[in-house]
Rosetta silent file (secondary structure, phi, psi, omega in degrees, C-alpha in Angstrom):
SEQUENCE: XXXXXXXXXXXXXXXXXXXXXXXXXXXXXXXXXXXXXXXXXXXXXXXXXXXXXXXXXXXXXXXXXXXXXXXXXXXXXXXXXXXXXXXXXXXXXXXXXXXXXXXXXXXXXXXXXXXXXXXXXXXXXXXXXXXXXXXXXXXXXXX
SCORE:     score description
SCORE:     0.000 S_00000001
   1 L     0.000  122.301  168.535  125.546   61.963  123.416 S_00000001
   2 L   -77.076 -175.683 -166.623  127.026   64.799  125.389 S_00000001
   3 H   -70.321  -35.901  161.304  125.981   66.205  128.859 S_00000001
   4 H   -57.022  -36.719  174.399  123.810   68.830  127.005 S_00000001
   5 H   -78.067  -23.134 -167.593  121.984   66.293  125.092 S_00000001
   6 H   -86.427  -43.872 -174.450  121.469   63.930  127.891 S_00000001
   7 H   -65.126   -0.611  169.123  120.142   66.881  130.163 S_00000001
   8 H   -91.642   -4.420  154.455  117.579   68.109  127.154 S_00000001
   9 H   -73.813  -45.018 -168.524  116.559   64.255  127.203 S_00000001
  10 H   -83.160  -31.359 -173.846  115.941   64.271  130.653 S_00000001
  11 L   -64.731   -4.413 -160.144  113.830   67.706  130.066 S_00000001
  12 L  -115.799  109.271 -170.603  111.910   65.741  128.188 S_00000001
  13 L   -59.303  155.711  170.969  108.804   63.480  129.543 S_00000001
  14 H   -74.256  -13.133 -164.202  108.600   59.382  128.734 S_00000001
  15 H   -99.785  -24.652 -164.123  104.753   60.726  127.071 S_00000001
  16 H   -65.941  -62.149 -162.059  106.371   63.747  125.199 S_00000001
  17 H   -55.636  -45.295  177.305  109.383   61.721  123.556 S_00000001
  18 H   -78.113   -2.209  175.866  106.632   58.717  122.653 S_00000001
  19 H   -85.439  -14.505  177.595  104.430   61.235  121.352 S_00000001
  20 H   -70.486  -41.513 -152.096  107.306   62.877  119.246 S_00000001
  21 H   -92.809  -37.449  140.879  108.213   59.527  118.178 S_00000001
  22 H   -25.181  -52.797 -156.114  104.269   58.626  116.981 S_00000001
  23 H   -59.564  -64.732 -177.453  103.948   61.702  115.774 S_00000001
  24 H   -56.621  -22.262  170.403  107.088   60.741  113.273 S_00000001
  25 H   -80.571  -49.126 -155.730  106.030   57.450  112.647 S_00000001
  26 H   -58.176  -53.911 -164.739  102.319   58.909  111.556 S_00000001
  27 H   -76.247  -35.615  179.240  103.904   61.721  109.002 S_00000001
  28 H   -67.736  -28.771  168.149  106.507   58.882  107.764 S_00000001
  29 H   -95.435  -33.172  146.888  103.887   56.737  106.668 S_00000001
  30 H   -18.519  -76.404 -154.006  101.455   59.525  105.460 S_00000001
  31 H   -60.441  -10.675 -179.152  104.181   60.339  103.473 S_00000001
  32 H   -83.483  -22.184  178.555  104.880   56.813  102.152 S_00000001
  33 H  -102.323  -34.068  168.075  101.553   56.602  101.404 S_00000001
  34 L   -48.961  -47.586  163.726  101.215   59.793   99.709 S_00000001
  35 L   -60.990  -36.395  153.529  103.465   58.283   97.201 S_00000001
  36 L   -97.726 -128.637  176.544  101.893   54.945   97.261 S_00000001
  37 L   -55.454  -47.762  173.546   98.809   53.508   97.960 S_00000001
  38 L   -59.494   -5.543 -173.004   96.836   56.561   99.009 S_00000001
  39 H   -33.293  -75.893  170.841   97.731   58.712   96.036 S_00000001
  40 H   -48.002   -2.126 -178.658   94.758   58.931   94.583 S_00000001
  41 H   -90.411  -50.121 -177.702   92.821   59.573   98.131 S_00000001
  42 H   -53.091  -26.334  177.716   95.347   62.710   98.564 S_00000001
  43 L   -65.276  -10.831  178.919   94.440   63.965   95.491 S_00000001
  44 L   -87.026   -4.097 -177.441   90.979   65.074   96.944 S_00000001
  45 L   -84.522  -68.387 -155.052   92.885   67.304   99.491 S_00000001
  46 L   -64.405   97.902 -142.997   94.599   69.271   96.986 S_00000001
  47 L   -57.576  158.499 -172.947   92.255   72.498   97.009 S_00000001
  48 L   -76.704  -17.979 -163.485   91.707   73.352   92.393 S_00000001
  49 L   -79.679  -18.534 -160.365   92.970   76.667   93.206 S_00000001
  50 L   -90.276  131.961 -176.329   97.076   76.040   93.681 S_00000001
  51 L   -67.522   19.809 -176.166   98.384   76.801   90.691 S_00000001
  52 L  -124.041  178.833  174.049  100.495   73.736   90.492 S_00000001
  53 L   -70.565  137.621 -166.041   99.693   70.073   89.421 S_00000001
  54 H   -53.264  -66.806 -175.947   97.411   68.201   91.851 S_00000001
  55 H   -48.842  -52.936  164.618   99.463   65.099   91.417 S_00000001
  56 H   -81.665   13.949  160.839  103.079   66.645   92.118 S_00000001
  57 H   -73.176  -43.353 -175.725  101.491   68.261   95.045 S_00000001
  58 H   -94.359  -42.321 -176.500  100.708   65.384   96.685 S_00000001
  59 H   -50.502  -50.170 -152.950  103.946   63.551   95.531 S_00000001
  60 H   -77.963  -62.444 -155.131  105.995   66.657   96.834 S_00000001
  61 H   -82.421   -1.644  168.472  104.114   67.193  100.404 S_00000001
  62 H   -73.387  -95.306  177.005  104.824   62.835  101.068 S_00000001
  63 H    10.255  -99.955 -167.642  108.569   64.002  100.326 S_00000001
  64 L   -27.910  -22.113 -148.126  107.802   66.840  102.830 S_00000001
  65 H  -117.548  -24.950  153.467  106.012   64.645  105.288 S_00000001
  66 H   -90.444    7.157  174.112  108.720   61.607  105.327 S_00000001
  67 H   -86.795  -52.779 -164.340  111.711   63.826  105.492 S_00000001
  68 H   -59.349  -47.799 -175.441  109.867   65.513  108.790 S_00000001
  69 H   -50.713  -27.535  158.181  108.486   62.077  110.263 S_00000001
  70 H   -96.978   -9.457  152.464  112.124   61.304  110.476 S_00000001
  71 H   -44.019  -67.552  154.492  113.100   64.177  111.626 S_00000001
  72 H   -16.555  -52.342  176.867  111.236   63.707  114.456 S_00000001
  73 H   -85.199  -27.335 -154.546  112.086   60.662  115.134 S_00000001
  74 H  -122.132  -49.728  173.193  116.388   60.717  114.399 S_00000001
  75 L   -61.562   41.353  167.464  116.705   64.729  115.318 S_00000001
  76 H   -16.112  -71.212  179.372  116.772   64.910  118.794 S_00000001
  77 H   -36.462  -52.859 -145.012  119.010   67.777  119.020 S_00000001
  78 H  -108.925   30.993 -169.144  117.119   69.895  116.644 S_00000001
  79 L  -111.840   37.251  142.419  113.369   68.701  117.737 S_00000001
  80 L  -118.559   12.279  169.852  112.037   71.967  118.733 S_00000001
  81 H   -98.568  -81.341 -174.164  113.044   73.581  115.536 S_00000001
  82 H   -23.729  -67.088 -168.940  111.644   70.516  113.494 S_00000001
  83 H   -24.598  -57.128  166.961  108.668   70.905  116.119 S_00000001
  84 H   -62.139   -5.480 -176.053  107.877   74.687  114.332 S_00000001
  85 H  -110.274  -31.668 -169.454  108.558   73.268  110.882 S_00000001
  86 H   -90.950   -3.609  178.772  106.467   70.624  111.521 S_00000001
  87 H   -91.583  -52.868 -174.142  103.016   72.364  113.194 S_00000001
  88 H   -44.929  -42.672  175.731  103.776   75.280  110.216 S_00000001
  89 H   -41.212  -42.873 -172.485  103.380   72.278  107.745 S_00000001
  90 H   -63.592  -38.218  133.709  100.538   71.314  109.465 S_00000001
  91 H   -24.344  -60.355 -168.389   99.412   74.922  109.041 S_00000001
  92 H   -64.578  -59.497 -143.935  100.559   74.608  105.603 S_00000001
  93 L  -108.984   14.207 -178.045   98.047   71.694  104.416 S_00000001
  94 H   -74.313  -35.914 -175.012   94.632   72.721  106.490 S_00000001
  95 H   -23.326  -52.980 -165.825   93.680   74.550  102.880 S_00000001
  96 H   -63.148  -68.473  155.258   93.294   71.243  101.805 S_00000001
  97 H   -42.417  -19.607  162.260   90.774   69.465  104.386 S_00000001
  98 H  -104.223   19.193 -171.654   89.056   72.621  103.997 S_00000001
  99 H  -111.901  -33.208 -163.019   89.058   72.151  100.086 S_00000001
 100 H   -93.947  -85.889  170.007   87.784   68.470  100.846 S_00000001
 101 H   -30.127  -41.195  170.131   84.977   69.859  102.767 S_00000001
 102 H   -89.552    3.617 -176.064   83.595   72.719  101.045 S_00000001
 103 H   -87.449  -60.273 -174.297   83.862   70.822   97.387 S_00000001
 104 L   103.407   55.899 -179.790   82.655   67.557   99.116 S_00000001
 105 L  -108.067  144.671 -169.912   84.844   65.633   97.956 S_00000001
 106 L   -71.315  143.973  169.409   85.026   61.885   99.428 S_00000001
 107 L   171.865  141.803 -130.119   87.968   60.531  100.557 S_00000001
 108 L     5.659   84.605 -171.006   89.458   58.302  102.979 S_00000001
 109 L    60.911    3.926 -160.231   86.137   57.429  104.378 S_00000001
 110 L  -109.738   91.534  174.941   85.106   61.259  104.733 S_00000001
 111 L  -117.552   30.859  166.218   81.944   60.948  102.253 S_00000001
 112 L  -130.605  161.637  167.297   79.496   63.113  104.649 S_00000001
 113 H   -79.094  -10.466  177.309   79.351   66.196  105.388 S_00000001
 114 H   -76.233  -52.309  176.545   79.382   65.457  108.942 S_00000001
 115 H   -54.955  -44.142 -161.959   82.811   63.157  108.792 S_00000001
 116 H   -75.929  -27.113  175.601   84.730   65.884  106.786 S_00000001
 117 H   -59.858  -35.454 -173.204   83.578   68.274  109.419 S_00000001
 118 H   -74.853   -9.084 -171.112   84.718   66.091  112.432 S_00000001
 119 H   -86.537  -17.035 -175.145   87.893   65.731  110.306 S_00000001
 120 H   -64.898  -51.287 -170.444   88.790   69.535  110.787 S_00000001
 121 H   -51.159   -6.367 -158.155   89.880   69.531  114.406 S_00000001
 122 H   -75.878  -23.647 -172.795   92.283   66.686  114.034 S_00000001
 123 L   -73.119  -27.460 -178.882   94.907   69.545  112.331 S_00000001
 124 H   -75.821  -42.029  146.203   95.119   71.598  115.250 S_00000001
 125 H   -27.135  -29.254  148.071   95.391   69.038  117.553 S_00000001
 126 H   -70.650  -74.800  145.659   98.558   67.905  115.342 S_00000001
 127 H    -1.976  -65.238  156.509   99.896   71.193  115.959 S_00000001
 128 H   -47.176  -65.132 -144.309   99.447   71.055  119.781 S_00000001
 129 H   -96.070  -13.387  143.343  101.020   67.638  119.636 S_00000001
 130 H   -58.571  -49.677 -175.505  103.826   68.817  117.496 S_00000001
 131 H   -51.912  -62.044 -153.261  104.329   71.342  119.671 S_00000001
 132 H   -76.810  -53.266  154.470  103.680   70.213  123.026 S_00000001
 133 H    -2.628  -50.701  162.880  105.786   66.881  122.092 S_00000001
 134 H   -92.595   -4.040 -165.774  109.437   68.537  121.143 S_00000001
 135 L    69.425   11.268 -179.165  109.100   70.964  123.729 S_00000001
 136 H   -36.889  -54.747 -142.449  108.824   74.157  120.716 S_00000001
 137 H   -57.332  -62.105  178.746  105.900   75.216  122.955 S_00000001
 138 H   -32.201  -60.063  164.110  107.826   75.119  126.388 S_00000001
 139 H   -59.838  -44.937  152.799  110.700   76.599  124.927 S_00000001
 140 H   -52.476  -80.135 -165.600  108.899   79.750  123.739 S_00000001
 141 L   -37.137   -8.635 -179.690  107.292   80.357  126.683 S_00000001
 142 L  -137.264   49.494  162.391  110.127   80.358  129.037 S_00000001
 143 L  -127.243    0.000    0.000  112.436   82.596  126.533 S_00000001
């Protein structure tokens, strides 16, 4: 590691770096799961209107979601540009929890309307925690 990497390490909190490094395990097994066991749960996400098949939607965003989760974790260098790729994703897939809510469709445990509602805040909250995590946020804000 050079002297630029160790001082953007040091710029870096002991809560941010485990929260980067959560964050990366949580999307690598999403996505592992996406692929696997959960297939069929993911498929209730995937809002009827995208014009592509439900099933290589959800195969395609685990791909998407274990490439980032190791980004996260193995990109160091690069983790406030992953950080922006990975809160746009996050961006990217609220359609879907809001597809799972107004259809009603059940799915990991969200079979009320009251659970799928409590399930919307958790994306932005990923988003902050992408953010705040790699330092993206920090780094806008003081460019």
């Amino acid at each position: 590691m050079n002297t630029a990497n160790i001082q953007n390490l040091e710029k870096m909190s002991l809560a941010q770096n485990i929260s980067r490094n959560i964050l990366g395990l949580f999307l690598t097994t999403a996505g592992i799961s996406h692929l696997t066991w959960s297939r069929t749960e993911f498929l209730a996400q995937v809002p009827p209107w995208i014009p592509i098949n439900a099933d290589l939607v959800v195969l395609l965003s685990g791909v998407v979601e274990i490439a980032l989760g190791l980004s996260l974790i193995l990109l160091f260098k690069y983790r406030i540009q992953v950080g922006w790729v990975v809160a746009a994703f996050f961006v990217l897939i609220f359609p879907g929890n809001i597809a799972q809510l107004v259809e009603h469709r059940n799915a990991f445990g969200l079979n009320t309307e009251l659970a799928r509602w409590l399930r919307l805040p958790l994306q932005p909250l990923l988003i902050l925690v992408a953010l705040w995590s790699t330092g993206a946020w920090h780094s806008w804000r003081t460019k």
